[in-house]
GULOFI-790766 format. One record per atom (N, C-alpha, C, O): x, z, y negated. Coordinates in steps of 0.02 Angstrom, whole numbers, plus 50000, padded with zeros to 5 digits. Layout:
REM GULOFI-790766
XZY
...
END
This chain:
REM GULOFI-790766
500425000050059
500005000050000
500445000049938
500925003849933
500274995649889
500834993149839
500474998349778
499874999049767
500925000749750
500755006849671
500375005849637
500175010549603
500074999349627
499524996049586
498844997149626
498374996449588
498624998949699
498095000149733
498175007949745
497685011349756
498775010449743
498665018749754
498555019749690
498105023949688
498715018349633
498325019549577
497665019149555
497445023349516
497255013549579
496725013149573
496295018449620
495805021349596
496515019549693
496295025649716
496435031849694
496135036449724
496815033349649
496755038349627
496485037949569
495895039749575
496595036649522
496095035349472
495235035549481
494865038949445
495035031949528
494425031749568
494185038149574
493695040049541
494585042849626
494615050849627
494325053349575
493775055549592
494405054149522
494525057349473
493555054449428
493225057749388
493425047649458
492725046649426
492145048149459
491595045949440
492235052849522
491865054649581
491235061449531
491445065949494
490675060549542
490395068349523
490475075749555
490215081249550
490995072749591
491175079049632
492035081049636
492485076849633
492125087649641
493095089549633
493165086749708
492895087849761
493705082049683
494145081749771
494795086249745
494965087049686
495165089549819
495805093049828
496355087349822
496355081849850
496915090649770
497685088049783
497975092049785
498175096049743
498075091149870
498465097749884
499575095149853
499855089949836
499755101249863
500365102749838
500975101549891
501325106549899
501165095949928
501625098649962
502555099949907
502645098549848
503085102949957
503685102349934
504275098349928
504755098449890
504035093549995
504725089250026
504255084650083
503635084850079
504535081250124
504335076650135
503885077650203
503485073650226
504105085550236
503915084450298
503105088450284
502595088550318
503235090850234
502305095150210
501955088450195
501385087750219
502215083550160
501975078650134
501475072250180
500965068850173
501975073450225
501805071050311
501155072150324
500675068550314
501205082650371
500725085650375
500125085750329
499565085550356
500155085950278
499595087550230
498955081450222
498345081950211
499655072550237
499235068350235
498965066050309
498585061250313
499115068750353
498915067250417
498075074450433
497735074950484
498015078350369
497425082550387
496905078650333
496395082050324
496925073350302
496365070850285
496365069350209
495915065950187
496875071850166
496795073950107
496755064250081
496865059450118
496575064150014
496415057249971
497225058249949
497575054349982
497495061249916
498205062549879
498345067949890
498035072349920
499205067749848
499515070749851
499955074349768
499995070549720
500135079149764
500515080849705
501015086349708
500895091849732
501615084549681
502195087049703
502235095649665
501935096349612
502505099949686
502515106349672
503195109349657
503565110849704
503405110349582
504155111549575
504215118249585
504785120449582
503725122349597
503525127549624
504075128849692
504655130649705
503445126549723
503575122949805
504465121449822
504825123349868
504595117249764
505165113049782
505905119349777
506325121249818
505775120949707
506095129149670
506175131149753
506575128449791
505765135849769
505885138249834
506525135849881
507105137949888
506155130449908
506505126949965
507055126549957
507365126450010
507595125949878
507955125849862
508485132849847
509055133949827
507965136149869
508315142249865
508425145049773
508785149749756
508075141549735
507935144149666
507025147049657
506485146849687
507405150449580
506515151649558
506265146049523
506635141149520
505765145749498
505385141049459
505465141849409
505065145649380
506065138449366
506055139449308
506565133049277
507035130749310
506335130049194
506715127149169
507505126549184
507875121849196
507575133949175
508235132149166
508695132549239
509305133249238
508305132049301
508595130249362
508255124949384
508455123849441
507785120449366
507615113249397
507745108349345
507605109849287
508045101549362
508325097149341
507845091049328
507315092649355
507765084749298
507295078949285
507705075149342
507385070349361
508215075649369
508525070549426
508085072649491
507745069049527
508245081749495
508205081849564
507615082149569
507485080149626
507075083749537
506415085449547
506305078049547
505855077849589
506415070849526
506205066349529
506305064049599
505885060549627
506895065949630
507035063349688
506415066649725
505985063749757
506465072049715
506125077249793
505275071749774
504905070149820
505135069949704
504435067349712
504465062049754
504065060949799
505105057649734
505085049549762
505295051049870
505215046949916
505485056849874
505265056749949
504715058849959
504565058750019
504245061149918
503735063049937
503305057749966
503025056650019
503385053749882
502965047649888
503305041349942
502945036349944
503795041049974
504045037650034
503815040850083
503925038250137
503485046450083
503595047950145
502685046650170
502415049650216
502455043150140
501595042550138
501305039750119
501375040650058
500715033950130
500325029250085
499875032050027
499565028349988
499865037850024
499385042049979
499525041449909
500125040849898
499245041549873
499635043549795
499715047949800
499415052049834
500385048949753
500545054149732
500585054649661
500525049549627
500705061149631
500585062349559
501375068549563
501765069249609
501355071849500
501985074349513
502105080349453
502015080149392
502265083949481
502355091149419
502985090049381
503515091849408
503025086949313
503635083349292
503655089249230
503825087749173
503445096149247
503695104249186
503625099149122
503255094249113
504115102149081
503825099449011
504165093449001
504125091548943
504465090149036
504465083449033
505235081749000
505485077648962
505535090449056
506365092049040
506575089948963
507045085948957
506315091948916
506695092848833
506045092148803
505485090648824
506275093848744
505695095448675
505635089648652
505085088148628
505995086248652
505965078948611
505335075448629
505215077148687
504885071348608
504245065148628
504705061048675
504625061048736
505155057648646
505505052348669
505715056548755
505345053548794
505995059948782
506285063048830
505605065248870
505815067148925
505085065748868
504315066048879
504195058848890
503955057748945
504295053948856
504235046648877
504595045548912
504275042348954
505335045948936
505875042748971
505675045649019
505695041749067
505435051749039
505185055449111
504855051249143
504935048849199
504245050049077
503685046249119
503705039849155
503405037849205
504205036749110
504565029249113
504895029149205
504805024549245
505185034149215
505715038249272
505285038349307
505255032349322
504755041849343
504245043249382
503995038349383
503765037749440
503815031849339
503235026049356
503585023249393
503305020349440
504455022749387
505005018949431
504945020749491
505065015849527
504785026149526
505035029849574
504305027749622
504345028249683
503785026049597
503205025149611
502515030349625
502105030349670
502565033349582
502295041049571
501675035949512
501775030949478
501175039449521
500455036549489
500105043049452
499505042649441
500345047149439
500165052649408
500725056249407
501185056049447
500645060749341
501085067149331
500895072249261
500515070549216
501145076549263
500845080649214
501365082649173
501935082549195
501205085149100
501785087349032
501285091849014
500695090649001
501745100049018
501705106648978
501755105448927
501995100548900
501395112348893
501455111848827
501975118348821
502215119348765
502135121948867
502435128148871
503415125948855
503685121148884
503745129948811
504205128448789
505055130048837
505605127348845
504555138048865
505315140748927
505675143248882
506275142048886
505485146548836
505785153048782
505355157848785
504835156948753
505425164048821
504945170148824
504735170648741
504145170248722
505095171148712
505215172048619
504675168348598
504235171648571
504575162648603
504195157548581
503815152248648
504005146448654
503405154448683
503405151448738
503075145748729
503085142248780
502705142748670
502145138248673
502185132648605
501945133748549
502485127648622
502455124348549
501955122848532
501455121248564
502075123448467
501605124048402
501375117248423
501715113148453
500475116148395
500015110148428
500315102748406
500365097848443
500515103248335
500805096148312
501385093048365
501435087048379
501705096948385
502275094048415
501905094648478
501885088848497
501555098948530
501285096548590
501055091448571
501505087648588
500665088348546
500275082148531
500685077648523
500595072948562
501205076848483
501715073248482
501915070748544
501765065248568
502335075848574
502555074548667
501825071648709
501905065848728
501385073648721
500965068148746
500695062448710
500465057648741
500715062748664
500355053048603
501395050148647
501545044848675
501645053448640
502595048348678
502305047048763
502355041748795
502075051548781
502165050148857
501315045148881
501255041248927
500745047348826
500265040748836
500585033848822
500395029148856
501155032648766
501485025648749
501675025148813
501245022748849
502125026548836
502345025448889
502055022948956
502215018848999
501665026548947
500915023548999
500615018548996
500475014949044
500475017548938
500075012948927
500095005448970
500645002948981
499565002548990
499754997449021
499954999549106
499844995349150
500135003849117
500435006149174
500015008949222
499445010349204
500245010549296
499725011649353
499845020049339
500165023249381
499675022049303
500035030749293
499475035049263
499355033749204
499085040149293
498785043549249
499055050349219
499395053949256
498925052449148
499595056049130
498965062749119
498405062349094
499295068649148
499075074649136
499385079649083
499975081449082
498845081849033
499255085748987
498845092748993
498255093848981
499415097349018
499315103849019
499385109448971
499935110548945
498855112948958
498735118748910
499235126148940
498915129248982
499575127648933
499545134548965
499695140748949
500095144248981
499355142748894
499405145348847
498995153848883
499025159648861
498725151448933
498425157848985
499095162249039
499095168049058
499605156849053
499995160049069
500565160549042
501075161849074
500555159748989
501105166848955
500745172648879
500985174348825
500215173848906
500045179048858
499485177548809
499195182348783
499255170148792
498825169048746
498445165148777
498465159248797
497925170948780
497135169548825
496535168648790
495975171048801
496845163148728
496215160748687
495815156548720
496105151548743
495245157048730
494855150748762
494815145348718
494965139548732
494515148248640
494615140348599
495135137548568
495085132448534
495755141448580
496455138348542
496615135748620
497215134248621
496385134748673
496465131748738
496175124848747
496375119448769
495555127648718
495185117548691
495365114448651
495455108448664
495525116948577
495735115048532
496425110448557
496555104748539
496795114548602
497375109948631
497135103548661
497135097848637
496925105548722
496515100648756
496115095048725
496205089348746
495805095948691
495445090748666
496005088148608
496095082048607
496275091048574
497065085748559
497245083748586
497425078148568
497395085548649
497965080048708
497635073148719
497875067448718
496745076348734
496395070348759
496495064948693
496745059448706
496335066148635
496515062948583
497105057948572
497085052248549
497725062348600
498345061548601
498445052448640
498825047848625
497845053048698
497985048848752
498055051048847
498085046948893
498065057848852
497975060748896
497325058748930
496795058748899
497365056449010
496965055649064
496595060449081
495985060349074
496855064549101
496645070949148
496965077649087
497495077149057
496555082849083
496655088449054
496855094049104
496635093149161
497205099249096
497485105549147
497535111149108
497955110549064
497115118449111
497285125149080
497555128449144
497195130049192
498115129249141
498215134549224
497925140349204
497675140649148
497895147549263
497475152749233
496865154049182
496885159249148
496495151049178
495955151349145
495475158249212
495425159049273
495245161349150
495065168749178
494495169849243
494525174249286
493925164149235
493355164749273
493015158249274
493035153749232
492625158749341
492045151149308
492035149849257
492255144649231
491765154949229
491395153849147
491785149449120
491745143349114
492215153849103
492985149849069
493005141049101
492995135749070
493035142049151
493195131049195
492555129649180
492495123749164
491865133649180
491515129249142
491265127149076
490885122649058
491575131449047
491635131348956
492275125448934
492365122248881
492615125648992
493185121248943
492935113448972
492855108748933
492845112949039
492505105349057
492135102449034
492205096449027
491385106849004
490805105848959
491165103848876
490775103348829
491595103248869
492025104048800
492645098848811
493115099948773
492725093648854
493215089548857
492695084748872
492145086048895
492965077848855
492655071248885
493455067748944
493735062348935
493555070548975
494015067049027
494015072449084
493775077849067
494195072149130
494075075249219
494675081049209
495275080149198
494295087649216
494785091649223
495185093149295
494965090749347
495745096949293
496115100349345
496095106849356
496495109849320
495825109949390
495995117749407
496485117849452
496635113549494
496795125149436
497285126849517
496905134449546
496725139449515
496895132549620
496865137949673
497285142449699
497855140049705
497245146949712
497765151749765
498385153749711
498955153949734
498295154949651
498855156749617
498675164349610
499025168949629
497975164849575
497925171549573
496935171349592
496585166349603
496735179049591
496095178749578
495685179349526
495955181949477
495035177649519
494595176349564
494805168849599
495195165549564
494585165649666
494465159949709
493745159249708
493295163449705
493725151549712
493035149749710
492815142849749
493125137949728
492615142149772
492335137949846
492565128649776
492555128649714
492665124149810
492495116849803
491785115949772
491695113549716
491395117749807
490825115749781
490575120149711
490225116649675
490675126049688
490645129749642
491105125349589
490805123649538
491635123849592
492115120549551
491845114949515
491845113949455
491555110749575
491215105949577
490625106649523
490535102949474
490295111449540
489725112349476
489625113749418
489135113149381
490455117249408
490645119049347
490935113549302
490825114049241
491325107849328
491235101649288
491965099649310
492285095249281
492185103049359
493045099249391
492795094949414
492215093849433
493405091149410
493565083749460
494225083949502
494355080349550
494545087849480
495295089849525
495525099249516
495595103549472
495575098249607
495925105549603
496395103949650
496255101649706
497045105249628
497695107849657
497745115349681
497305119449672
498275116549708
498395123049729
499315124149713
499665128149744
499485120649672
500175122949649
500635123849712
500625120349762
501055129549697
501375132549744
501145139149798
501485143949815
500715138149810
500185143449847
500255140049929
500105143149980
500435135349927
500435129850020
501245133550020
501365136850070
501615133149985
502275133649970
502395140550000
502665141550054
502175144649962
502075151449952
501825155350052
502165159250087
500985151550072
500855153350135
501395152150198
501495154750253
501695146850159
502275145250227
502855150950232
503105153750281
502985151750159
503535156750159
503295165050203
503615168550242
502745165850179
502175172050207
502455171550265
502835175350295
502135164950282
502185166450375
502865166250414
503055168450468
503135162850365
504255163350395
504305171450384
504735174350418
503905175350342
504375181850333
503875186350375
504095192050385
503335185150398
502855187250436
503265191150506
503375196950522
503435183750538
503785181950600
504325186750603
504465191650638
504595183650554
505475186150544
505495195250561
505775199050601
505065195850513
504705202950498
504445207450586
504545213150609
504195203050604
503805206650673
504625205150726
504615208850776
505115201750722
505615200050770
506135207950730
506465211450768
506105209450658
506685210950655
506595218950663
507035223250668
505875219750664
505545227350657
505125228550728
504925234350738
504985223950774
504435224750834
505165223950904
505325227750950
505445217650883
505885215450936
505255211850981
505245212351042
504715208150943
504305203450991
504335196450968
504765194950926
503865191450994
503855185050951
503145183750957
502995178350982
502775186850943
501995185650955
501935180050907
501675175150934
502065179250854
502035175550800
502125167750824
501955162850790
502425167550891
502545160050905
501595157150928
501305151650925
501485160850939
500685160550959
500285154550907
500065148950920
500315158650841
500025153650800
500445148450763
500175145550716
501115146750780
501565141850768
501255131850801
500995129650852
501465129350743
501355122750754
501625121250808
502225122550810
501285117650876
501825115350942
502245111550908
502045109550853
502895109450929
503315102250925
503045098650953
503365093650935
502575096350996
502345089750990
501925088850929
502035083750897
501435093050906
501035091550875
501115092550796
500655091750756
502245095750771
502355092250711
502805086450718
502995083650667
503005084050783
503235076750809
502725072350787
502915067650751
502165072850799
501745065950807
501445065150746
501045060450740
501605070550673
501395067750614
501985065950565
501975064250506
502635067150619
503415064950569
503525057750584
503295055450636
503815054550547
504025050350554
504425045750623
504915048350650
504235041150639
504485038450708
505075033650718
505425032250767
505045031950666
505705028850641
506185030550688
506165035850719
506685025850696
507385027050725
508045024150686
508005019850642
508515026250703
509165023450669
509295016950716
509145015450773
509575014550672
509605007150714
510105005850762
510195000950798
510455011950752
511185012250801
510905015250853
511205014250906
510355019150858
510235023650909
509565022350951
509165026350974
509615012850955
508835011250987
508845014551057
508355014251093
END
C-alpha cells in the first residue's frame, strides 16, 4: 500500500461519527502484534520508545534522528498508517517544526503531532503567538501533502488547567491549519466534551495515562474521533517484565510463564522474511 492510500485511510478514520483506537506501539515488533489484533492504524510513542531505550521521556534525552528512525521502522514494519509523536517538533523555531514535518512525510509517516509545551519547568508553555506560529510552519509544510498534522494543547499537563485558555489554543491551531486537535489530561468527560463541542476538526483523547477511563463508546458520544493510549501499551509490558521478574526473584517460581505469549504465536505475527544467504 503506497502513502498516498494509507493516507486517505486514515484521514477517512478521522470522518467516521464514531472514535476509532490508535493504539501506541514502540518498535517494530509491538507494531507487528498490534496490527495483526485488528487495529485501522498505528502511532508511534516517544514515551514507549524513551523506555526501550533505556531513557526517560524527555526533550532533552530524545533526538529528531532517532525518534524518526524508530517511526520509519514502525511504519516498515506494516501496511497500516502510521502517524507519529514528533514532541515539539525538536526546537522553538516554526521553520525546525516544518523541517520535522518535511522529515516524517519522507520517511512515510501520514500523521504526526507538534506540542505546544516548551521542556523548561520555568516556563513550560509558549506563549500562544509563537505556538501558532510553529503550527501555521508545520501546516505550510503540509500542505498539498498525504500528512495530517496534529496540534497539541498541553497546558493540563504541566500545571495550567484552564479549560478556556485550552480552546482558545486549540481553536488557534485549528486556525493555524491544524487537522486534528489534542489536550492531553483534560480532567473529565465534561471537559472532552466541552472542548469537542468548541472545535470544528476531530479531536484526540489519550487513555491509560491517568484516571478517570472511559469506555469507546462514551468517548464516542462526547464528540472524539481519535483515542490513543500514549505510553500506557509501553508501560503494561514493562508491568508484566517486572511482574515475572518480581515473582522469579522473590517466589523462586515461574507461574508468570502461564500468561506469556507462546513462540509460535509471536512467530506467526513477525516477520517471515529470510536473509538471502540463509535460504
Amino acid at each position: 500500500m503506497n502513502q498516498e492510500t494509507k493516507f486517505e485511510r486514515f484521514k477517512a478514520l478521522h470522518d467516521k461519527d464514531e472514535a476509532f483506537v490508535i493504539p501506541n506501539p514502540w518498535d517494530a515488533g509491538s507494531a507487528r502484534l498490534l496490527a495483526s489484533m485488528g487495529f485501522d492504524a498505528l502511532a508511534s510513542t516517544s514515551a514507549g520508545y524513551a523506555f526501550s531505550k533505556g531513557k526517560r521521556d524527555s526533550f532533552a534525552s530524545l533526538g529528531r534522528d532517532e525518534i524518526l528512525l524508530n517511526a520509519a521502522e514502525i511504519v516498515q514494519a506494516t501496511d497500516l498508517p502510521v502517524a507519529a509523536d514528533l514532541e515539539d517538533g525538536f526546537g522553538a523555531g516554526p521553520e525546525t517544526c516544518a523541517e520535522t514535518i518535511r522529515q516524517a512525510i519522507d520517511i512515510g509517516l501520514v500523521g504526526g503531532s507538534i506540542e505546544d509545551a516548551t521542556g523548561d519547568e520555568n516556563d513550560p508553555i509558549y506563549a500562544l503567538p509563537i505556538a501558532v506560529d510553529r503550527i501555521r510552519a508545520a501546516a505550510d509544510a503540509v500542505r498539498g501533502k498525504p500528512f495530517l498534522l496534529t496540534a497539541r494543547a498541553e497546558g493540563f499537563l504541566w500545571g495550567r488547567k484552564d479549560l478556556s485558555e485550552t480552546i482558545k489554543r486549540l481553536q488557534a491551531f485549528s486556525d493555524a491549519g491544524a487537522d486534528v486537535l489534542y489536550a492531553p489530561g483534560l480532567p473529565d468527560i465534561d471537559a472532552i466534551r466541552t472542548v469537542c463541542s468548541a472545535l470544528d476538526k476531530p479531536v484526540n483523547v489519550v487513555m491509560g495515562l491517568q484516571a478517570p477511563s472511559y469506555t469507546v463508546a462514551q468517548l464516542s458520544e462526547a464528540g472524539v474521533r481519535r483515542i490513543s493510549v500514549g505510553g500506557s501499551f509501553a508501560r503494561a509490558a514493562f508491568g508484566a517484565l517486572q511482574r515475572a521478574a518480581r515473582e522469579v526473584r522473590v517466589n523462586g517460581t515461574f507461574d508468570y510463564a502461564r500468561d506469556a505469549m507462546s513462540g509460535d504465536e509471536i512467530s506467526e505475527v513477525m516477520s517471515q522474511r529470510k536473509l538471502p544467504d540463509r535460504q
